[in-house]
C-alpha positions as CSV (number, residue, x, y, z in Angstrom):
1,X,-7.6,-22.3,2.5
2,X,-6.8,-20.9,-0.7
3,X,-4.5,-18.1,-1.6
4,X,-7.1,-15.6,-1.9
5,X,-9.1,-16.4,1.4
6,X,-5.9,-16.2,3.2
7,X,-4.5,-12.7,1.3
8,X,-7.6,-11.4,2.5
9,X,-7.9,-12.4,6.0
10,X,-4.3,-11.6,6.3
11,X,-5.6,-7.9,5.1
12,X,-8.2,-8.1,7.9
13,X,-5.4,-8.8,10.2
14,X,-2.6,-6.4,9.0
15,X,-5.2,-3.2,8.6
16,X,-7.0,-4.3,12.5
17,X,-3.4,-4.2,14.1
18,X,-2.7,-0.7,12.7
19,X,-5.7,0.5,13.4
20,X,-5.8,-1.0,17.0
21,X,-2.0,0.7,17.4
22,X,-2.7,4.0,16.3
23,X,-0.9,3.7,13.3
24,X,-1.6,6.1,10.5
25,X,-1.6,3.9,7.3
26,X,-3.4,3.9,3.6
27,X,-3.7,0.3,1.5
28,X,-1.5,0.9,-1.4
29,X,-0.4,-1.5,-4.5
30,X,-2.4,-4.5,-5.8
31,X,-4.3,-4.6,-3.3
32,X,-5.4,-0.7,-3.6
33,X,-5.7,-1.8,-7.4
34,X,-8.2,-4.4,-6.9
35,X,-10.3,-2.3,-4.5
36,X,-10.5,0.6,-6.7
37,X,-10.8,-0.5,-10.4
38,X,-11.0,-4.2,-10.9
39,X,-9.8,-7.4,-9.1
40,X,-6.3,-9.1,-10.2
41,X,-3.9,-11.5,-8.9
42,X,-1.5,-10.1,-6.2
43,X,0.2,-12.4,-3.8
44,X,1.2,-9.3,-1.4
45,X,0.1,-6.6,0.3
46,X,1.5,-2.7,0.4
47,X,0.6,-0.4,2.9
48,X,1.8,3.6,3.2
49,X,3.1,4.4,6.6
50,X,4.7,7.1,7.8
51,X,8.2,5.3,9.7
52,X,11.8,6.0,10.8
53,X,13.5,3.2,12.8
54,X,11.5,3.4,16.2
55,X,8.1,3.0,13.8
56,X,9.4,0.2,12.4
57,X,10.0,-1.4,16.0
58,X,5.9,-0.1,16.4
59,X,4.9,-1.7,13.4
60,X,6.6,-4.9,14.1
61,X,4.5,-4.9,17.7
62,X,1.6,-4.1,15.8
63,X,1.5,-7.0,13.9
64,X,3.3,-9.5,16.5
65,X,-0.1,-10.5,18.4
66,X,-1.5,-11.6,15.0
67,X,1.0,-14.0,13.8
68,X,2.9,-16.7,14.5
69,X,6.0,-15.6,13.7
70,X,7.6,-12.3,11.7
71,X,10.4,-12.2,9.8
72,X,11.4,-8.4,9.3
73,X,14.4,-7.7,6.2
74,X,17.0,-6.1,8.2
75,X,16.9,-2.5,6.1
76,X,14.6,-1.2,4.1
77,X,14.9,-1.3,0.2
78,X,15.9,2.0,-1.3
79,X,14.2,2.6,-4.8
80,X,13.0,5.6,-6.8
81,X,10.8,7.4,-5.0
82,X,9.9,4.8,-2.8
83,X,11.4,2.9,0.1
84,X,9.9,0.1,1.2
85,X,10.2,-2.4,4.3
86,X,9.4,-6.3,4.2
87,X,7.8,-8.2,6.8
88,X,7.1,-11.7,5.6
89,X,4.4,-13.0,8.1
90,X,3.9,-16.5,8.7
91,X,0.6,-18.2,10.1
92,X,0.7,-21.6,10.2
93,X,2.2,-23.2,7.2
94,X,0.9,-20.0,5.5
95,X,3.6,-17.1,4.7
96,X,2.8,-13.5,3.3
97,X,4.8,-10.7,2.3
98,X,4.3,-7.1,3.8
99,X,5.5,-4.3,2.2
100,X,5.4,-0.9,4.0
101,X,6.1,2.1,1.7
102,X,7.7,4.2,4.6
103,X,6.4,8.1,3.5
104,X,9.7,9.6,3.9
105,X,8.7,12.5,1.4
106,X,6.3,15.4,1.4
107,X,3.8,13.5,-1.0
108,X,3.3,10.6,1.0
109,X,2.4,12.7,3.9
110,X,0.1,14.5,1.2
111,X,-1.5,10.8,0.3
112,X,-1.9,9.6,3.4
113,X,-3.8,12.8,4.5
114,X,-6.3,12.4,1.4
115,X,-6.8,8.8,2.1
116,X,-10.1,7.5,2.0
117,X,-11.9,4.5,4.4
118,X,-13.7,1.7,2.5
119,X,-15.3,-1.6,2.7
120,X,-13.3,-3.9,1.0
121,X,-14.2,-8.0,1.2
122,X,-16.0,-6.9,4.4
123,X,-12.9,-5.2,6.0
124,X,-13.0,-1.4,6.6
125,X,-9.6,0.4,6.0
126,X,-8.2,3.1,5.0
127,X,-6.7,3.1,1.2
128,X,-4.8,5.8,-1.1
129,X,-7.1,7.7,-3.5
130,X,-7.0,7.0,-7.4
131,X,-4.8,9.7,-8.1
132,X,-2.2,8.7,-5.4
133,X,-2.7,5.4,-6.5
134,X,-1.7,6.4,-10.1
135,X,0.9,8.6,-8.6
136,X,2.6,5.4,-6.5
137,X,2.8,3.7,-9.8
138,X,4.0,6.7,-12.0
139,X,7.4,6.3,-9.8
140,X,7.7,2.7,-10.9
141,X,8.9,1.1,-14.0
142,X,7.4,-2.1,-14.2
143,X,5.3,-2.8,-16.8
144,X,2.8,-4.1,-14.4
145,X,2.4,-0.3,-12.7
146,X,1.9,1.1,-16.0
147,X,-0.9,-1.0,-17.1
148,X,-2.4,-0.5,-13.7
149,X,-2.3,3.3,-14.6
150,X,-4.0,3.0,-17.8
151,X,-6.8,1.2,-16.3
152,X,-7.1,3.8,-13.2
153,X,-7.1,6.4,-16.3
154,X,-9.9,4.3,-17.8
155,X,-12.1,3.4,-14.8
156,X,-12.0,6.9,-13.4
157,X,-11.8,9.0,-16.3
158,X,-13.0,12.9,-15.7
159,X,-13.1,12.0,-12.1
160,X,-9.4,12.0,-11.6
161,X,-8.1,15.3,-10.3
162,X,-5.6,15.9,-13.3
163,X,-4.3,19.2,-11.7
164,X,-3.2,17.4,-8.5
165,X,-1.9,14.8,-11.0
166,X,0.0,17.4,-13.2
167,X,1.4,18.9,-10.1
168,X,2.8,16.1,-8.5
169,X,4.6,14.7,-11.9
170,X,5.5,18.1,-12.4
171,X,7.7,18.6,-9.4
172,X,9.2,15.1,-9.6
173,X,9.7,16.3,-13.5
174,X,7.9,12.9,-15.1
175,X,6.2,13.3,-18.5
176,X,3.7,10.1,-18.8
């Protein structure tokens, strides 16, 4: 099996166990990227949860039945305006990485409650909106993010809800 095949049955995996446990999550990253504007190469997956330390224990039951093995980082990465927990699952000879953004802020809370539910690659899950999207990459400053925020400006154009853009930048004081 090729990468992608297994990226998106590992998808199909990751979003059934959180859904199956209860756990309130939205696709975020790449993968968000390629289901909302246009397809591109991503060799992880990023997921928005809500977590402290005893969500991280549910996650980690969550996803146990489903692979073969999990390899958890210890502590989470602490980064502007996001921190983020790695899980690299392994199936087979096949390993993944797993980010989960834990929403320890009031916008993440605000992003997962506006999340939407899609069929992506025959897989229904939940995923940010564009404008969260944009405003998970506005944090960022890898060149990669920004290009993916010129295209989510392109694609959606007068769709975008600039005034729940504006705010949020506003309050985290970001000119773009």
């Amino acid at each position: 099996m090729d990468a992608q095949p297994f990226l998106i049955k590992t998808l199909a995996l990751v979003a059934t166990a959180l859904q199956q446990a209860g756990i309130n999550y939205a696709l975020a990253g790449g993968l968000a990227y390629s289901a909302l504007v246009e397809p591109r190469a991503t060799t992880d997956m990023d997921f928005l949860v809500v977590s402290d330390e005893a969500g991280r224990s549910a996650l980690l039951t969550a996803l146990a039945p489903h692979f073969d093995s999990l390899f958890p980082h210890a502590e989470p990465m602490v980064l502007t305006g996001a921190t983020i927990w790695r899980v690299v699952c392994v199936q087979g000879t096949r390993e993944i990485i797993v980010d989960f953004l834990l929403g320890d802020e009031e916008f993440h809370h605000a992003a997962l409650d506006r999340r939407q539910f899609i069929e992506f690659s025959g897989i229904h899950l939940a995923i940010v909106t564009p404008e969260d999207l944009y405003l998970l990459k506005a944090r960022s400053v890898r060149p990669q993010d920004r290009l993916d925020m010129d295209r989510v400006r392109q694609h959606y154009g007068a769709a975008l809800n600039q005034d729940y853009i504006k705010g949020w930048l506003g309050r985290w004081k970001l000119k773009l």
